[in-house]
N, C-alpha and C positions, 0 to 999 in steps of 0.2 A: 160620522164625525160631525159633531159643531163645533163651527168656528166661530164666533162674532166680538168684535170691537166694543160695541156701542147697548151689550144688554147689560144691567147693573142689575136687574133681579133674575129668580128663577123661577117664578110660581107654581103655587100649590100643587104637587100633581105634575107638571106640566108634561113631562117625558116618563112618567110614572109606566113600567112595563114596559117599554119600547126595547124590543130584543135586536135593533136597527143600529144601535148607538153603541158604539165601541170605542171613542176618546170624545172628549170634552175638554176646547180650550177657551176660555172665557175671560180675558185678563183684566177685562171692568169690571165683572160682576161683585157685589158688595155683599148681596143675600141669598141662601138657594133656601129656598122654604122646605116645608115638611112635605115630604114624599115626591119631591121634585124629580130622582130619579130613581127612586125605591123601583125592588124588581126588574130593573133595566140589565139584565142579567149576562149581558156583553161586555158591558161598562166596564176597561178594564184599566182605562188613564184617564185622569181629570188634572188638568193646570186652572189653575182658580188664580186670579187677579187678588185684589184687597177685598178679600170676605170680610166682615165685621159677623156675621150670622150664619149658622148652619142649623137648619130645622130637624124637628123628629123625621127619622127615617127617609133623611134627605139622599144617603148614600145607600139604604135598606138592600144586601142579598144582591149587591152588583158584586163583579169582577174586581175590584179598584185593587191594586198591588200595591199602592204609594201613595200616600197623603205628603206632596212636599209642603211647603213652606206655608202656613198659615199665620203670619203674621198680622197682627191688628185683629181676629178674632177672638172675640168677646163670650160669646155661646157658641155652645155644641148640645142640639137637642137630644132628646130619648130616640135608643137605637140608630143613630143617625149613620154609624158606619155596623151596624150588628150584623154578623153573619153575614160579612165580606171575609170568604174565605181562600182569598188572596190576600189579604192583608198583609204586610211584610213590617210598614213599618210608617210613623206620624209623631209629625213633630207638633209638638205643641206650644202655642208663644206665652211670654210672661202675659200678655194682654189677654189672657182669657180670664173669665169672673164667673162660669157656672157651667158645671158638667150634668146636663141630666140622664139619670136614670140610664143607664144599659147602654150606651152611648156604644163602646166597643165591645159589647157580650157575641161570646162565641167568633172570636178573632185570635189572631196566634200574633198579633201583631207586636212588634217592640214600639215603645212609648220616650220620644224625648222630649225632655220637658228644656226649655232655651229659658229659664227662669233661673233664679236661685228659691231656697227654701222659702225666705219670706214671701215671696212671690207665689208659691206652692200653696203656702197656708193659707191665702189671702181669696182661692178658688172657690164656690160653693159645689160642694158632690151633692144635686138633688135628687132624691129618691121620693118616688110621687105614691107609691106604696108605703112608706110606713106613716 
């Protein structure tokens, strides 16, 4: 388990593979970068504070059952939750502006969006393939 008050980032990598790490509660954190806990493959609760950023393959091939509240996030990198095949369910806030690529590929997840339509269309879906 991590617990800490006082981290506002998650860097590159940083827990990347640790089969150690079974909850994650961080309720400063603002950013978890890309591959932050990709492969962490215990990982099966994360409580996130005020994210503003989630990296590629921030979440990659964990456990995670629940994405609660992300409010105030802006991005959601490529594969960032892929193949979390616990996935159950993520809420998504009006304050996101860019979904990339495969973001939730191969998740059985339900998708709430806390937006209205305009808020919906106003998203970028980037696809870095075509």
């Amino acid at each position: 388990m991590i617990t800490d008050e006082k981290i506002t980032s998650v860097g590159i990598g940083a827990f990347s593979g640790n089969a150690n790490i079974t909850s994650v509660s961080i309720p400063s954190v603002t950013k978890v970068s890309d591959y932050a806990f990709a492969y962490s493959e215990n990982l099966a609760k994360i409580e996130l504070g005020a994210l503003t950023k989630i990296g590629d393959y921030a979440f990659y091939r964990t456990k995670v059952s629940a994405v609660p509240s992300l409010d105030g996030v802006s991005r959601i990198g490529s594969y960032a939750f892929a193949i979390c095949g616990n996935l159950q369910y993520i809420y998504l806030p009006s304050s996101l502006e860019l979904v990339k690529d495969d973001a939730f590929i191969n998740t059985s997840a339900v998708v709430y969006f806390a937006g209205n339509i305009a808020d919906w269309c106003k998203i970028s879906f980037h696809n870095e393939r075509s």
